[in-house]
Structures are given as C-alpha cells and as structure tokens.
DRENLUM-659423 format. One record per residue: x, y, z negated of N, C-alpha, C, O in turn; residue in one letter. Coordinates in steps of 0.2 Angstrom, whole numbers, plus 5000, padded with zeros to 4 digits. Layout:
N
XYZXYZXYZXYZa/...
END
This chain:
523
497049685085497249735090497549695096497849645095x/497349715103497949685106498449695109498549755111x/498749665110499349665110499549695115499849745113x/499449695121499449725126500049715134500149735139x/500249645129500849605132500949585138501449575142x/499849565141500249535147500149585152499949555157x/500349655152500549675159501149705161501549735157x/501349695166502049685168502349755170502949765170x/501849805173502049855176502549885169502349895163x/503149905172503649945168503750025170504150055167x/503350045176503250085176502850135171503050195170x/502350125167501950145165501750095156501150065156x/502250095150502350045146501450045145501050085146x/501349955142500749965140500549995133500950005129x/499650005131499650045125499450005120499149955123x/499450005115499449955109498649985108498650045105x/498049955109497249985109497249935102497549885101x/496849975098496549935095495949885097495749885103x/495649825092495349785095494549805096494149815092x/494549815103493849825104493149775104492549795105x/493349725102492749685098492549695093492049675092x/493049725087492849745081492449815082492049835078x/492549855088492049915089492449955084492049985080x/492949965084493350015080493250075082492850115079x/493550095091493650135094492750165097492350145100x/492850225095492150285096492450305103493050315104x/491750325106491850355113492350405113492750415118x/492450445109493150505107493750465108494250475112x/493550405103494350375102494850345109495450335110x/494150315113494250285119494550355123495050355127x/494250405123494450475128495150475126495650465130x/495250485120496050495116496550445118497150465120x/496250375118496850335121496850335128497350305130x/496450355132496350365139497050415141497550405145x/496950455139497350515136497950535136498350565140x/498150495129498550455129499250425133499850445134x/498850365135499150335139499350385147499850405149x/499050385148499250465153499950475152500450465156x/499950505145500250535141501250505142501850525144x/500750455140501450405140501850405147502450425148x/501350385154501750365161502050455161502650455162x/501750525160501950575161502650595158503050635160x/502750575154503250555149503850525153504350555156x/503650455154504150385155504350415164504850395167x/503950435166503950465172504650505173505150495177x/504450565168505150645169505550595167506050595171x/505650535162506450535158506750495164507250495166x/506350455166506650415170507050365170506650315171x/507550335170508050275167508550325166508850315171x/508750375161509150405160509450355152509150325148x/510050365153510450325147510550375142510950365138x/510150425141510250465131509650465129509550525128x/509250415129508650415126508750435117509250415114x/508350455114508250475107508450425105508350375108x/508750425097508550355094508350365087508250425086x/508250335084507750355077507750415073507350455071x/508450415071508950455068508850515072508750565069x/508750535079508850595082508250615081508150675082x/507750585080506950605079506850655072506450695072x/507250625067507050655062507350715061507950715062x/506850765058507150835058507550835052507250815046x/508150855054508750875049508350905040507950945039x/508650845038508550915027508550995026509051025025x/507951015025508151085025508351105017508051085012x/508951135018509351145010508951175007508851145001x/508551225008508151265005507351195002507151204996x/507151165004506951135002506851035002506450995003x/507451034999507650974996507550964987507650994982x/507350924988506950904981507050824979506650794976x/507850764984507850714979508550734980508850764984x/508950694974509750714974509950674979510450694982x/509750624982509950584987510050604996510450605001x/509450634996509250645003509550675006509550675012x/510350765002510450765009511050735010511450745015x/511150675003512050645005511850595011512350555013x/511350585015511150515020510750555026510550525031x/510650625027510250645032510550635037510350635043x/511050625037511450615042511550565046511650555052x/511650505042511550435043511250395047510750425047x/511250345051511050315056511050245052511550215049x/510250205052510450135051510950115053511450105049x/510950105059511450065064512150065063512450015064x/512350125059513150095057513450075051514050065049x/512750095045512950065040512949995038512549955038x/513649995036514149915035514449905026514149955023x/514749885024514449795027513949775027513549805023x/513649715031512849715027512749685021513149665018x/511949675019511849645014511949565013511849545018x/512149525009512049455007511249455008510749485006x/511349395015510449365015510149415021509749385024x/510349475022510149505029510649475039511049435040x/510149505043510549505050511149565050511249615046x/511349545056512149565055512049645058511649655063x/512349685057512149755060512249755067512749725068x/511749775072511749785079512049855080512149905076x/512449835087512449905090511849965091511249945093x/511950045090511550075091510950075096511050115101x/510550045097510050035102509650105104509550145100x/509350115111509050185112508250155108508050105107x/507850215107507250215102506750205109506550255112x/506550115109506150095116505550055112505350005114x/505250095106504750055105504050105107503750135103x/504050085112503050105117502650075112502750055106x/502150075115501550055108501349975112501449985118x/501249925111501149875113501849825117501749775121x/502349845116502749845120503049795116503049795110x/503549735121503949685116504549735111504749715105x/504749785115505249805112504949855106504649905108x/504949845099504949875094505449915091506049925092x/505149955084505749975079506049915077506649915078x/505649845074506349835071506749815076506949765073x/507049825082507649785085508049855085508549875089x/507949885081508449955082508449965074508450025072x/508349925067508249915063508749845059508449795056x/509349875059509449795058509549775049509849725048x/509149845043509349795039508549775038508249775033x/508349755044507649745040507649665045507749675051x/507549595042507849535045507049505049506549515045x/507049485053506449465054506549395055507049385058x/506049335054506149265054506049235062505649235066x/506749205062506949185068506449125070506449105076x/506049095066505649065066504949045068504648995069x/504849115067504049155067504049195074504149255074x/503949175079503949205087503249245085503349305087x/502649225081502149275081502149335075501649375075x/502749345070502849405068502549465068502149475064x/502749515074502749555077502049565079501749625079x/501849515082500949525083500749515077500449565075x/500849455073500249475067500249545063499749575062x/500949575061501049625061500549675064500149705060x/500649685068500049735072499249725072498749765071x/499249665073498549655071498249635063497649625061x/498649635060498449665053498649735050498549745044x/498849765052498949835050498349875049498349925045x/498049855051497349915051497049895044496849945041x/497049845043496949835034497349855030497149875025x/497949855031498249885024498349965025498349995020x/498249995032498150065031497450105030497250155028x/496950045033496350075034496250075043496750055047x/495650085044495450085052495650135055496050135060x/495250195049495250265052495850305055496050335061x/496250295050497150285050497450275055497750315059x/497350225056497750205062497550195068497950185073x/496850205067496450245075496850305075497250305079x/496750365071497150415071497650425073497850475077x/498150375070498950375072499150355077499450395081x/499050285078499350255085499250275090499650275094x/498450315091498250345099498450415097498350455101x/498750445091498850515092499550535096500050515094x/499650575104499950575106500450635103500150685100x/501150645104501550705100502150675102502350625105x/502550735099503350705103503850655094504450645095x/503550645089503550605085503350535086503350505081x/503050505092502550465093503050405091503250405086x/503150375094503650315095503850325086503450285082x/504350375084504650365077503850345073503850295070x/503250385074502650385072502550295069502550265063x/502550285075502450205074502850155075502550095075x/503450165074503950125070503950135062504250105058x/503650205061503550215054503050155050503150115046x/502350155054501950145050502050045050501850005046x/502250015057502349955055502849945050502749905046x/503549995051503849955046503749955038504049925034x/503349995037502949985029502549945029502449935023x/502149925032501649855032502349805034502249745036x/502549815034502949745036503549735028503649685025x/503849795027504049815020503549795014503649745010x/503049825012502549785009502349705009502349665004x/502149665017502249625016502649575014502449515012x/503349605014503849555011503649555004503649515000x/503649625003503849614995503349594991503449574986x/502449594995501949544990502049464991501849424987x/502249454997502249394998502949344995503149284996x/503449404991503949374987504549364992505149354990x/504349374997505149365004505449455005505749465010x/505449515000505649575000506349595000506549564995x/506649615004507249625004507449705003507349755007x/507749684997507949764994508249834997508249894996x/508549795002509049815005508749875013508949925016x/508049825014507649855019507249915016507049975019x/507149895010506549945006506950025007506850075010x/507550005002507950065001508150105009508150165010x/508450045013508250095021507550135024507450185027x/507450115022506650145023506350195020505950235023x/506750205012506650245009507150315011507050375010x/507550295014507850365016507750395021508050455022x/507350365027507050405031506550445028506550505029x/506150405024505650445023505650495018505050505016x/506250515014506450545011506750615016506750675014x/506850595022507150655025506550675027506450725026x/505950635029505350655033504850695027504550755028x/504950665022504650765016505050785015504850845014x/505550785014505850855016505950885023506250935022x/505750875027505550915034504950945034504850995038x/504550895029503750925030503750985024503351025025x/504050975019503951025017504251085019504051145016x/504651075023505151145025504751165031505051205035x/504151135032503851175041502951155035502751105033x/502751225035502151225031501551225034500951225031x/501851235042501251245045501051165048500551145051x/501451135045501251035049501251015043501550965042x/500851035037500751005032500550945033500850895033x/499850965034499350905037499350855042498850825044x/499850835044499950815051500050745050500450735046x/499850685054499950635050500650595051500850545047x/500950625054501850655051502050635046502350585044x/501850665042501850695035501450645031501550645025x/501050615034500650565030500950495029500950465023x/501350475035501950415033502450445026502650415021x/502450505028502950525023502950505015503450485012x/502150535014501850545008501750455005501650435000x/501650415012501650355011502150315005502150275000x/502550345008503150315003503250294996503650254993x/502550344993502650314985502750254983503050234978x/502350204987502750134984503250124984503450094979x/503750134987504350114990504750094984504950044982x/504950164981505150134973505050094970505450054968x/504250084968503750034966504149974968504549944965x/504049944975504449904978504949874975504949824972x/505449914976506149914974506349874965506749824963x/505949924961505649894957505649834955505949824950x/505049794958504749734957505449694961505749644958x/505449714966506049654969506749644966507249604967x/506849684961507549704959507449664952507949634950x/506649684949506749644942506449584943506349554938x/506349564948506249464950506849434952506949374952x/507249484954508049444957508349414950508149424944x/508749374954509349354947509849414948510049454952x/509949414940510449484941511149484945511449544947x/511349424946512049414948511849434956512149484959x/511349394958511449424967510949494967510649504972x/510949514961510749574961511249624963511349664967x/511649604955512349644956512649644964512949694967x/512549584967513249574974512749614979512949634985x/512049624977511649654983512049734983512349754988x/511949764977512049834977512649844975512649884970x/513349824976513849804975514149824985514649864986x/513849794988513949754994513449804999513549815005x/513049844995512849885001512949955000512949974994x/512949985005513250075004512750125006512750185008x/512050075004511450125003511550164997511750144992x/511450224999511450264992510850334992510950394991x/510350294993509650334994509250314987508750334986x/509450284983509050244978509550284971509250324967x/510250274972510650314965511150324969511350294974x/511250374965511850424965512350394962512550354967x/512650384957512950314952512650284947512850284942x/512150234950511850184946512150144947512350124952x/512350104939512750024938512349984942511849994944x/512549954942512049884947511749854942511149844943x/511949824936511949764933511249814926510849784923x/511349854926510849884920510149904922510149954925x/509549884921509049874921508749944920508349974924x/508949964913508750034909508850104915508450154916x/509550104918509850164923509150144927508550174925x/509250094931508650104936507950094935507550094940x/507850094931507150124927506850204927506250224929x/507650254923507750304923507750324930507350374931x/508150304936508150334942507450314943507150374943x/507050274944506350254947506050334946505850384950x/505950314939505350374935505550444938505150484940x/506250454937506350514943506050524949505650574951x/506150484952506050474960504950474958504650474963x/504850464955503950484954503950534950503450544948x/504350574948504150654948504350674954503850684958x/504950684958504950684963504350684967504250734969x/504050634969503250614974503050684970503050744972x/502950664964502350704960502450774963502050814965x/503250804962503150884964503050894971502650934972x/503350864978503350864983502650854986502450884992x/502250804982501550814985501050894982500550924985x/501350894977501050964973501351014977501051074976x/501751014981502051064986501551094992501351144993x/501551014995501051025001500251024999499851035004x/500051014995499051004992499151084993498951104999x/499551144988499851214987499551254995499251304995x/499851215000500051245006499351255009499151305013x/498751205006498251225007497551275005497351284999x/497551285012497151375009496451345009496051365004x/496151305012495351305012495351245005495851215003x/494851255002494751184995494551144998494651084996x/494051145004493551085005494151055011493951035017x/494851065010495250995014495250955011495150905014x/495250945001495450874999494850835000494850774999x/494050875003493650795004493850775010493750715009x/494150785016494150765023494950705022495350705017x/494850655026495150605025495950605023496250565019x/496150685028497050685024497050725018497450725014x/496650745017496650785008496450715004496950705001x/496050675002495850635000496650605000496950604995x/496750575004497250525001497850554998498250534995x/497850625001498750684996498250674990498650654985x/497850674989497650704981497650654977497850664972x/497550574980497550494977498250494978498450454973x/498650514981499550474981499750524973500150504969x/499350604973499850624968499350614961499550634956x/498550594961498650564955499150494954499650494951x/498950454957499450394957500150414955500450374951x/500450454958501250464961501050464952501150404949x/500850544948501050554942500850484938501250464934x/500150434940500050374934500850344936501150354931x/500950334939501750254938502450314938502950294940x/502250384937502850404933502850404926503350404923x/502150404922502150374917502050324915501950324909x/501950264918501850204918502750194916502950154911x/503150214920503750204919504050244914504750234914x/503850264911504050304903503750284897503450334894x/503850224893503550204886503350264883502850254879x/503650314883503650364880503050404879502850424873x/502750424885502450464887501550434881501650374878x/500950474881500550454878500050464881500050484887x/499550454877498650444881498450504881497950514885x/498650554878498650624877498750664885498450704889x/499350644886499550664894499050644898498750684902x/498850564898498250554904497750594904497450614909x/497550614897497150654898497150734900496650764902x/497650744899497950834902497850834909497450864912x/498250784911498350794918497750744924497750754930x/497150704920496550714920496050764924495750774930x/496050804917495950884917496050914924495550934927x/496450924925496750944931496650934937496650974942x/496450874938496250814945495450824944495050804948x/495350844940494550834940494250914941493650914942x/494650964941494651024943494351014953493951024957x/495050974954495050964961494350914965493950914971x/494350884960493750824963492950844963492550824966x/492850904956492150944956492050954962491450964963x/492350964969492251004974491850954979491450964984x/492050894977491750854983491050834981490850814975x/490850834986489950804984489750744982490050694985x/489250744978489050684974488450624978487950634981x/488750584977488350514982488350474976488850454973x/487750474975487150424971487550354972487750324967x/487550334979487550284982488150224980488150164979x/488650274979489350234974489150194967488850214962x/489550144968489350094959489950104956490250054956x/490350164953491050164951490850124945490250124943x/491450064942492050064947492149994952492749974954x/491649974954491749924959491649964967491449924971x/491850014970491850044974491449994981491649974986x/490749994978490449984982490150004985490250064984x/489650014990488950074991488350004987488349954985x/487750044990487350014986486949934987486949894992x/486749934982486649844982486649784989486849734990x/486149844993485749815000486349815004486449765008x/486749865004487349865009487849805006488149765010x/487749815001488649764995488249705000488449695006x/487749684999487349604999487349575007487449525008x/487249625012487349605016488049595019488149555023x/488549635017489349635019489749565015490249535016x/489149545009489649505007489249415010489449365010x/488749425010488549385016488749355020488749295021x/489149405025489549395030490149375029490449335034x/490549395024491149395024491449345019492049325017x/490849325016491249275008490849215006490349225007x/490949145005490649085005490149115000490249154995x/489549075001489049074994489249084988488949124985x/489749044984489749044978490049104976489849134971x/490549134982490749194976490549244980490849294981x/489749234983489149284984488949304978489149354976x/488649244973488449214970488649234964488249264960x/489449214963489749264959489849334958489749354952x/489849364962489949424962489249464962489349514959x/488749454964488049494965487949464956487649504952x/488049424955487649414949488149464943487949494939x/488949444944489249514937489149564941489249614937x/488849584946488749664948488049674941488049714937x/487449624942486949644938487249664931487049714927x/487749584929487949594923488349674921488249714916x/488649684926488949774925488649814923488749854919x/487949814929487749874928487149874920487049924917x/486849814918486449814913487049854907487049904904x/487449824907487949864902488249924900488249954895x/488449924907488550014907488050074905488150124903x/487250034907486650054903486450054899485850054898x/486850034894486850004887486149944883485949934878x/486049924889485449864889485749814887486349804888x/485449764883485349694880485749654884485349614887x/486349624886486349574891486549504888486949484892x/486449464884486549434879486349394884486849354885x/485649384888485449304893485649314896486049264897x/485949364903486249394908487049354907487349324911x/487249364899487949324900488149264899488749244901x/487449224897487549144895487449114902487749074905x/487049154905486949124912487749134916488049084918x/488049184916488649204920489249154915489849154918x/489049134910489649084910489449014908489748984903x/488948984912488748954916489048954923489448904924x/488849004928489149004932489849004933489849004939x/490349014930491049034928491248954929491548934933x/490848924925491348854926490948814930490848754928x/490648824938490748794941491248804948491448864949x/491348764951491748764955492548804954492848844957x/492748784949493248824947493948794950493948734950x/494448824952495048814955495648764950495948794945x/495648724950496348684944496648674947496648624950x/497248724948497848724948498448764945498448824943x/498748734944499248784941499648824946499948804950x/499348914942499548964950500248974947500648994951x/500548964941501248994940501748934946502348924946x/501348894949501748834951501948894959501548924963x/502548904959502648964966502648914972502548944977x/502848844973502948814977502248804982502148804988x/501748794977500948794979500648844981500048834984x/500948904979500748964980500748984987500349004992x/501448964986501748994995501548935002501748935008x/501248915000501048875007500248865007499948815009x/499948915004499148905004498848905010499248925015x/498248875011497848855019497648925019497848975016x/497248895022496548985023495948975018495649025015x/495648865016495448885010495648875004495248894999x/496248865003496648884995496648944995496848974989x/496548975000496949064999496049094997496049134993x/495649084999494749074996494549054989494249084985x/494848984988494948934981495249004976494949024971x/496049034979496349074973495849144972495749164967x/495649164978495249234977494649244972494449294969x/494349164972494049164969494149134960493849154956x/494649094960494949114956495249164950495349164944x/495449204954495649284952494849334949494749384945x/494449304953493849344951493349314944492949344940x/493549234943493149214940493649234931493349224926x/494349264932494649254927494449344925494249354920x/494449394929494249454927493549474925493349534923x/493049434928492549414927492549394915492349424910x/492949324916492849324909492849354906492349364902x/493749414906493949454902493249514899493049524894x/493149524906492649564903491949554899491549594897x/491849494899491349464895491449444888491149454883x/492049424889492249414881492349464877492149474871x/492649514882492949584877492149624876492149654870x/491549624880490949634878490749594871490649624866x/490749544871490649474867490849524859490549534854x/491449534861491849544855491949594850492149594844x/491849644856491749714854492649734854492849754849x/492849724859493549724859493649754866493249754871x/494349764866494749784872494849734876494949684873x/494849744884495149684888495649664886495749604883x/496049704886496949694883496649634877496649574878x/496349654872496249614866496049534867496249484865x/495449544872495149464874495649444880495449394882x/496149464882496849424884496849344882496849304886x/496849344877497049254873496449214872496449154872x/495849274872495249214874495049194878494549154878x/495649204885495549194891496149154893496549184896x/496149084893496849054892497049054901497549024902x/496849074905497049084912497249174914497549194919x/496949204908497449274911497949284912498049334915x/498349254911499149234911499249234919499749264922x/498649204923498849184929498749234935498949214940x/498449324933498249344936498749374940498749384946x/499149394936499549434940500049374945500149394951x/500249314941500349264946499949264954500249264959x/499249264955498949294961499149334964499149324970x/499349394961499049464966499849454968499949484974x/500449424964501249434968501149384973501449404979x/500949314973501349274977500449264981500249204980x/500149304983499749284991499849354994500049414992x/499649324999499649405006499149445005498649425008x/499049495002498749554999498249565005497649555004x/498449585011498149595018497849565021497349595025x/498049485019497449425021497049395015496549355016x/497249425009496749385006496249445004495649435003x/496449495004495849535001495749605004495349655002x/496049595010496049635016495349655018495249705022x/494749625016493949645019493649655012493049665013x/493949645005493549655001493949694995494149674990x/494049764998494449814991494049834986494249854981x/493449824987492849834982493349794976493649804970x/493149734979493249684971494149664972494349614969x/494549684976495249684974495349754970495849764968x/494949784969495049854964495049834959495649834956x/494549814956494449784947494749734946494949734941x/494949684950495449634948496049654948496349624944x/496249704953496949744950496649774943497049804940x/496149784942496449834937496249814929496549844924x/495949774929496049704924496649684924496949674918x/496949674929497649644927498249674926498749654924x/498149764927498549794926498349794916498749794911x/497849804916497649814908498049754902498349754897x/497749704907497849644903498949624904499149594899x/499249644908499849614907500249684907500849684909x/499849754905500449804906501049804900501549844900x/500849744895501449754890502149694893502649684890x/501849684899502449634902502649634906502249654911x/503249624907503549654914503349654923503449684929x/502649584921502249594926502149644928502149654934x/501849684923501349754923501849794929501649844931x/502349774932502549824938502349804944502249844949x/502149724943501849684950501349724951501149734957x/500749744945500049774945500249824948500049824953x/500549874947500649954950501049944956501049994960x/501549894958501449884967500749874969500549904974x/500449814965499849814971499349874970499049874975x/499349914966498849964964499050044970498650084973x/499850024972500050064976499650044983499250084986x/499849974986499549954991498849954992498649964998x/498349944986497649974988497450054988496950084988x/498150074987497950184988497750174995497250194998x/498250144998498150165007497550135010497350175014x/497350085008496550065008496150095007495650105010x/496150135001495650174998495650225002495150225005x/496150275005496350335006495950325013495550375014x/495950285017495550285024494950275024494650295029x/494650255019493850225016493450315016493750365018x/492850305015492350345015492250355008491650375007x/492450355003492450334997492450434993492750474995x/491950434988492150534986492650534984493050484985x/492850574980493550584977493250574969493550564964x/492550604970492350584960492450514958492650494953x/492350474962492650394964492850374966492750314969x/493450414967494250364969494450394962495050364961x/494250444956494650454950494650404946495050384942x/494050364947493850344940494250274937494250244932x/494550254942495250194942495550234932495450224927x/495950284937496350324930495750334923496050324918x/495150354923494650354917494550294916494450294910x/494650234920494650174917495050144913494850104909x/495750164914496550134908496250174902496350164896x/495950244905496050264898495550254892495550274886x/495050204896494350164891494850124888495050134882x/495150094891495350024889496150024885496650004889x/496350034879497050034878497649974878498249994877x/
END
C-alpha cells in the first residue's frame, strides 16, 4: 500500500490507497476512496485547528449495563490508555494524553497515543511495513472495505485494525508484549459491548474489529505460558490492567487457564447474540456473515480446547449446529477441502507464480497423493515416489535453535516453509502407511517435534501470507500432532490468525467447516 507520505499539503491529510499495482482497488473502490478523501478535507476543514479534538477513549461508546457480558468490561470503560500507571517492566513510559490525529496515511498514528504498545526505536520502517502488510493478515477485501470506509468511527476504525496486526505480529514473531495485548483487549471489549447494545449496527464493520478480538486471549495465553514465571509475576504485579482478571494470582497458571476459557464462552455468547440480530439467512454467505459464523465456530473450538474436560461428543453436538447454518450456502464443486484450494488449473498456475519449483513440485504431487486417498484408490506407488521426493532438498537445521530462527533471510524463511510442508506431508503418509492416527505417527516422524517450532518463531504474514491453502493443513497437523503439549496453544493462536484470512477469502462456508470435521477424524 502506499504510504501516502510524500505530500506535504496539511490542509487536506493524505489517504492511505491501497497498492494499485497489485490492482486491489475496483472502479467502485476507486469512486469510494475518491469520496472519501473528500470526506476527509470536509471534515479537517469544519474542525479547523481547534484544540478538543476526540481522543480514543472519547470515540468509544460508553458499556451499556443492560448488555454487558464480561465481568471486566464495565470496571475499565471508563478508562483512558493514557493514564494508566505504573507502566510495564520492558514497556515505553506513559505519554501525556495526545488528541486522536491518526488520518489514514498520515505520520501521525494510533500508536503515538498508545503508549503501552512499545514500538522499536530502531526500525524507522515499522509503521510502513505495518501498513503495507496488513492486507494479508486481514484479507484484501477487508481492508479495501475498512480503510476507504468513510464514518464518524473512521480514525478509531483504523487505529483498530493496525494495532491488531501489529499485536499479532509481536506475539508470532516471539517480541509480544502482554501488557499491550491486555490493552487492547479492553477497548475492544467496550466495542461488543456497544455493538451489542445498538442492533441496528450489527453488521457494521465496526463490530467486525470487535468480533476480531478472539485471539486476543489466545494471545495472552501463549505469551504468558513462554514467559519466565518470575517476570511474569512482576508483569502482572506492576500493572493495573484489569481487563484480563478480576482477582487472578499472577503466579498460578490453572486461574488463568480458567479465566481464558471464560472469556471464549464469553466470544462464544456475544457472537451468538449478533448472528440472533440477523433476519435474512442468506447474510452468513456474504463476507461479514461468513466470518461471525467462523469466529463463533472457532470462538466455541478453543473454549474447549481450554477444557480437558470437555469430550468428542460435544464437538460433535455443537457440529450439528453449525451445519444447520452452512446447508444454506451453495455448493462449489470447485473446492478441494481440506486444502482450501480451487481447482487443480487454478492451484497450478498461482503456485507457479508464487513458490520456487521444488515446493511446486511438492505440493502438486501430495495434492494427487490426497486426493487418490480420499477416493479410497491404491496409492501404494504414488507414496514411494513421494518419499522419494521428501528427502530431497531437505532443510538441516535445528529449528528449536531460536537464535537461527530469529534472524532468517527471505531464503531461509523459503528453506523453513518448506520445511514445515515436507514434515506434515510425512505425517500423513506414515499414519496412511500404518493405519493409524497422525497424533499416532508423531514418533515415526522424528522432525514433528519441530512443527510448531516453525509456526511460533517466523512471521506468519510473511511467510505464509500468499499461501493459506497450505498454511491450513500444516496448522492443522500441528495442532493434532502436539495438542497434548503445551505447544498445542501456539497451534490455536496461529489457527486464530488464519480465521481472518479465511474470513476475507471467497472460500463456502461448507468449506470453511471442515477444519473442525477434520480434529474430529483424527484423535
């Protein structure tokens, strides 16, 4: 996208266009941001240099009591980033309340009016890559939608959705800061509750940031059970966030386990609230039904994912349920679930373009391998040859090494992708082989171990930002194969982060379920 930095006129801020070499923007969307921008100088016009500009906090509509649905949300609606102190161990120092001047392209952003969220003083291009990777982790449509959508939420609009792409990207790339997540959590905790309390803005993409949130705990989560417990303790000790517990110990693992799992029933009923609000059936094919219907199957998987307790039985009840919903949307042949592909001629040419021969190569050939299978055909030559293929050009490194991790080129980050494909590729060969469950052929695959090491410590956005087809199945092999260990949380943060990819995609809704039919083949 560009940036829109070099013009200087301050009369009229510049607009943050998406990249029109990528041919994103439809003659509509160009009308829109024409529009738009209009929009903007008629605006910046009336207010004029007036010193009570809105600031974050004044944006967000107050908690309505009548429909509050987290124990947290209405002790903090009131609350202003800006003056909550002391700060974090490891964060920047609280800034004075600044007025809310982030225009769309503009130097001036949310975060400078954000200050538990720390930005590296090192990285002058931040900010821009920021923006111009965004449209991958939300989707195209998305964020053509959002950013050029003009409203008197605009600005909050889009300090919302960078700082969740920029929140995610700390916590996959291992740099997450707790302390930001849980901020962030509480805005958008007042924002479903707002949206549920105005039924006529269900749908509004408002409400879509809102609904976004379900990682957020996920998040928290992961970053809380990789910390050392000690500066875990002095984190949540030291800060006076109290959007995440009510009175949770710091130091006990089990409390916030139990508070998590709460907070995804929570998602799970407040999304079941607004799906409710809708009268026509044929909203959940159009792209914002489609993604409520995906956050609250999801929301309910990783509230039972967070319950040992819960059984296979339930997956299947609440199955039932979602499949009611997804009868409605129409059947396209053309899908290969569950590699969320379209058809052969299209995979072949996109992957053509976009992926070095060998793991063309690879992947067109376990596509055949897949589908012989699924058809209950012979593949017995089909799989000597594919492992054959498996060991050549294979990646030797040790990925649990984090120091190697963290400094890959553009082709180690190629080398690991490939890597990651050639290891969930085995599993499923062996466990055919053997007549066994993936989980089962785990040991026959002495690199599964390394899987989830991948998907934590590379940048989600850039490495698998153009190929969610095959970042689906390799999450979800790795959610199978390591969910008896504490990784297994890493797998359902990144499982969160490809909903929003999914959610913007062209994708039916009878194939965006089958993710969920898939855990439950496999035990």
């Amino acid at each position: 996208m560009a940036n829109g930095q070099g013009r200087k006129d301050t009369s009229r801020p510049p607009i943050l266009f998406i990249n029109s070499q990528t041919e994103l923007l439809t003659p509509q969307a160009r009308r829109l941001a024409r529009r738009h921008a209009s929009w903007w100088g008629h605006r910046r016009s009336r207010a004029g240099q007036s010193a009570d500009k809105p600031t974050l906090t004044s944006l967000s509509t107050p908690t309505s009591a009548g429909h509050s649905h987290t124990p947290s949300s209405s002790d903090n609606s009131c609350g202003s980033l800006c003056q909550r102190s002391p700060p974090v161990v490891g964060l920047s120092s609280p800034r004075q309340a600044a007025p809310l001047d982030c225009y769309l392209g503009s130097t001036h952003d949310a975060f400078h009016i954000l200050p538990q969220l720390s930005i590296p003083s090192d990285d002058s291009n931040y900010l821009s890559s920021l923006k111009h990777d965004m449209h991958l982790f939300f989707g195209e449509a998305f964020v053509r939608n959002t950013i050029l959508r003009s409203g008197d939420c605009c600005e909050s609009r889009y300090a919302g959705c960078l700082l969740l792409y920029s929140t995610y990207r700390h916590a996959v790339t291992g740099h997450g800061s707790r302390a930001s997540l849980l901020s962030l959590k509480g805005i958008v905790i007042r924002k479903v509750n707002s949206a549920l309390a105005k039924p006529g803005q269900a749908t509004t993409l408002d409400n879509m940031i809102a609904i976004m949130s379900l990682g957020v705990p996920m998040v928290c989560q992961v970053t809380a059970s990789s910390a050392d417990e000690t500066t875990q303790s002095q984190s949540l000790a030291r800060s006076s966030l109290d959007n995440v517990s009510d009175q949770l110990p710091p130091t006990r693992g089990g409390a916030l386990g139990e508070k998590i799992a709460r907070e995804y029933d929570m998602h799970y009923r407040a999304i079941t609230k607004l799906m409710r609000m809708q009268e026509d059936p044929a909203w959940l094919v159009t792209t914002d039904g489609r993604y409520i219907f995906l956050t609250k199957v999801l929301s309910y998987a990783h509230w039972m994912l967070a319950n040992s307790e819960e059984t296979q039985e339930s997956w299947s009840k609440i199955l039932q349920k979602f499949e009611l919903h997804s009868s409605k949307a129409p059947a396209q042949t053309g899908w290969l679930s569950p590699l969320y592909c379209p058809n052969v001629a299209l995979w072949r040419m996109a992957l053509g373009a976009e992926m070095p021969p060998k793991v063309t190569r690879l992947l067109l050939s376990f596509q055949t391998w897949y589908r012989l299978y699924r058809s209950g055909e012979d593949v017995a030559a089909h799989t000597a040859s594919m492992r054959v293929l498996l060991q050549q050009d294979r990646l030797e490194i040790d990925v649990s090494n984090e120091s190697y991790v963290e400094s890959l080129s553009c082709h180690q980050e190629g080398e690991l992708r490939y890597e990651a494909c050639c290891i969930v590729i085995s599993l499923m060969i062996e466990a055919e082989g053997d007549g066994c469950s993936i989980s089962q052929a785990a040991p026959l695959v002495p690199k599964s171990r390394a899987l989830s090491h991948i998907l934590r410590r590379t940048d989600l956005a850039h490495l698998w930002g153009r190929c969610p087809g095959v970042l689906y199945w390799v999450i979800l092999i790795c959610h199978m194969v390591v969910k008896q260990d504490l990784e297994h949380r890493i797998s359902t943060m990144v499982l969160a982060h490809f909903t929003q990819t999914l959610a913007a995609s062209d994708i039916p809704l009878p194939v965006a379920i089958q993710p969920i039919k898939e855990l439950l083949a496999f035990p």
